[in-house]
N, C-alpha and C positions, 0 to 999 in steps of 0.2 A: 391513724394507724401508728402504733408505739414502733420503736425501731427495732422490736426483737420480731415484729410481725409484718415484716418490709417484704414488700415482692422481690421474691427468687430473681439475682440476676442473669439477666437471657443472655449479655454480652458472652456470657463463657458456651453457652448453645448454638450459641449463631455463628455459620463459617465467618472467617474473616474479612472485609469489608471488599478487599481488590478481589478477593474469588464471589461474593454475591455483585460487583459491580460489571465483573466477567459473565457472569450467568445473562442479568441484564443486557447487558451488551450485544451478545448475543442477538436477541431479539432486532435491532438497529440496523435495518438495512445500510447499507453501504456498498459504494461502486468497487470495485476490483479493478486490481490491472498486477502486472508484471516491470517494476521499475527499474530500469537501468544505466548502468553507466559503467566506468573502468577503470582499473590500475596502472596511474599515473605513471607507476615505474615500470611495470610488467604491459601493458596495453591492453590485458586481460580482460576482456568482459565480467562485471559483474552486478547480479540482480537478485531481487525478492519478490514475492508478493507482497503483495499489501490493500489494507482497504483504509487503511489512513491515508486517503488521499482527500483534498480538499481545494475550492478555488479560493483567491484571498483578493484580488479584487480587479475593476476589468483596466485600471489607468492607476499603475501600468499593469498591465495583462501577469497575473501573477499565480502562482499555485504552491499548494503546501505541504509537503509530505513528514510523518512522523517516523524516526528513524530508530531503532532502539540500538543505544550506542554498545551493547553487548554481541551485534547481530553481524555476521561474514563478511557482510557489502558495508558497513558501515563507514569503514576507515577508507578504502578505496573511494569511494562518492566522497567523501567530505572535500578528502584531498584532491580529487579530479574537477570538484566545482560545478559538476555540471549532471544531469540527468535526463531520462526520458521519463514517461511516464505512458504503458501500452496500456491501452481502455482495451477490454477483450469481451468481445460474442461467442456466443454456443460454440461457431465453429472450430474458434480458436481458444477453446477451455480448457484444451490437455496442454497448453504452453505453459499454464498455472502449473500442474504437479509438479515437476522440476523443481519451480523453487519455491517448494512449500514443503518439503519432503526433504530434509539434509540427505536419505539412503537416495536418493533419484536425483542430487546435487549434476552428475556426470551426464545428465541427459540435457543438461541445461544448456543453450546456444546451440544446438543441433537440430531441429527442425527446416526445412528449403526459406520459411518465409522469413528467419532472423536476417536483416542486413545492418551494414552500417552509416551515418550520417556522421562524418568525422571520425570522432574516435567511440562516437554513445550506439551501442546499438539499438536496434529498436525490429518492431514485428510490422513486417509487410505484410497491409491488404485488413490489418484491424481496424477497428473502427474509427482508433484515434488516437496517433503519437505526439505527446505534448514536450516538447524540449525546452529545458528551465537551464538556467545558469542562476545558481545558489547564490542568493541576494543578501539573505543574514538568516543564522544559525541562531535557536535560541535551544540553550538547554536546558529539561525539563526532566526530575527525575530519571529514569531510566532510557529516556528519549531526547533525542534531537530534532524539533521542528525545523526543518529544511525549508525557508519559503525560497522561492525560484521563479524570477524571472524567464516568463515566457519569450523563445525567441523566435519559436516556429511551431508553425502546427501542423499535422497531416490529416486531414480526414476524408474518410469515403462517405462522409452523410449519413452511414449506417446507426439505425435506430437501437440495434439489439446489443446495448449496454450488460453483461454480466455485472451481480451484486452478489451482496454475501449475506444471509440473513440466517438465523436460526442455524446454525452451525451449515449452511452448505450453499454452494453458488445456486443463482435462481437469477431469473428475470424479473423486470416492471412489467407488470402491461397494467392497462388500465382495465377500469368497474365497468363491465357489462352495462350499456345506457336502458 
């Protein structure tokens, strides 16, 4: 093929690479939880959703969360050190709109089941509150990889993990045998 007869290039057709790796994404199940922690100077609770959560390994017990350094809670959690991390079930699914919704920001720590463990709050009677102290910070582009040292765990054994798949929370269950 001579170079006046070169295939049309698609790159100026094709969305841009981080909105087709978003679309993607998408598809990727992922756990959910509600993560929080506080202002060091104010003792203010604060949190986000997230499904950038991850384990990073068991010795020592450690977990990883991605922070986008542009994001409300970001600066408060770095500088307080420390985090929780709420794994959340069906029942407790509307703790998520709060902080996924900046207009529903003021509904956030008001529900009966928010308490506290020091200065981190966390949601009583979920599945699973994972409390980290912030081990080493790497930063990444637009995020901050938080890994954190596990120093307590809380669970009720409960099975019914919320994910986030295809743009909306869902559960695992398993393939019909």
């Amino acid at each position: 093929m001579s170079e006046t007869q070169a295939a049309p290039d698609r790159t100026l057709e094709a969305p841009a690479l981080d909105a087709r790796l978003k679309r993607v994404l998408r598809h990727l199940p992922a756990p959910v939880g509600v993560v929080t922690s506080f202002d060091p100077e104010t003792g203010e609770p604060v949190g986000l959703a997230m499904s950038a959560i991850m384990p990073v390994s068991l010795e020592p017990c450690s977990m990883a969360i991605a922070v986008n350094r542009s994001g409300s809670s970001h600066d408060a959690l770095v500088r307080s050190g420390e985090f929780c991390i709420n794994l959340l079930d069906s029942e407790r699914h509307g703790h998520m709109e709060p902080f996924a919704r900046p207009e529903a920001r003021a509904l956030r720590f008001t529900q009966p089941e928010w308490q506290r463990r020091g200065r981190v709050w966390f949601i009583e009677g979920a599945p699973a509150n994972i409390f980290c102290r912030i081990r080493e910070r790497v930063a990444y582009g637009t995020h901050d990889l938080l890994i954190g040292d596990v120093h307590e765990l809380v669970s009720t054994g409960g099975e019914d993990i919320l994910g986030w798949a295809n743009g909306c929370l869902g559960r695992l269950a398993p393939l019909a045998a």
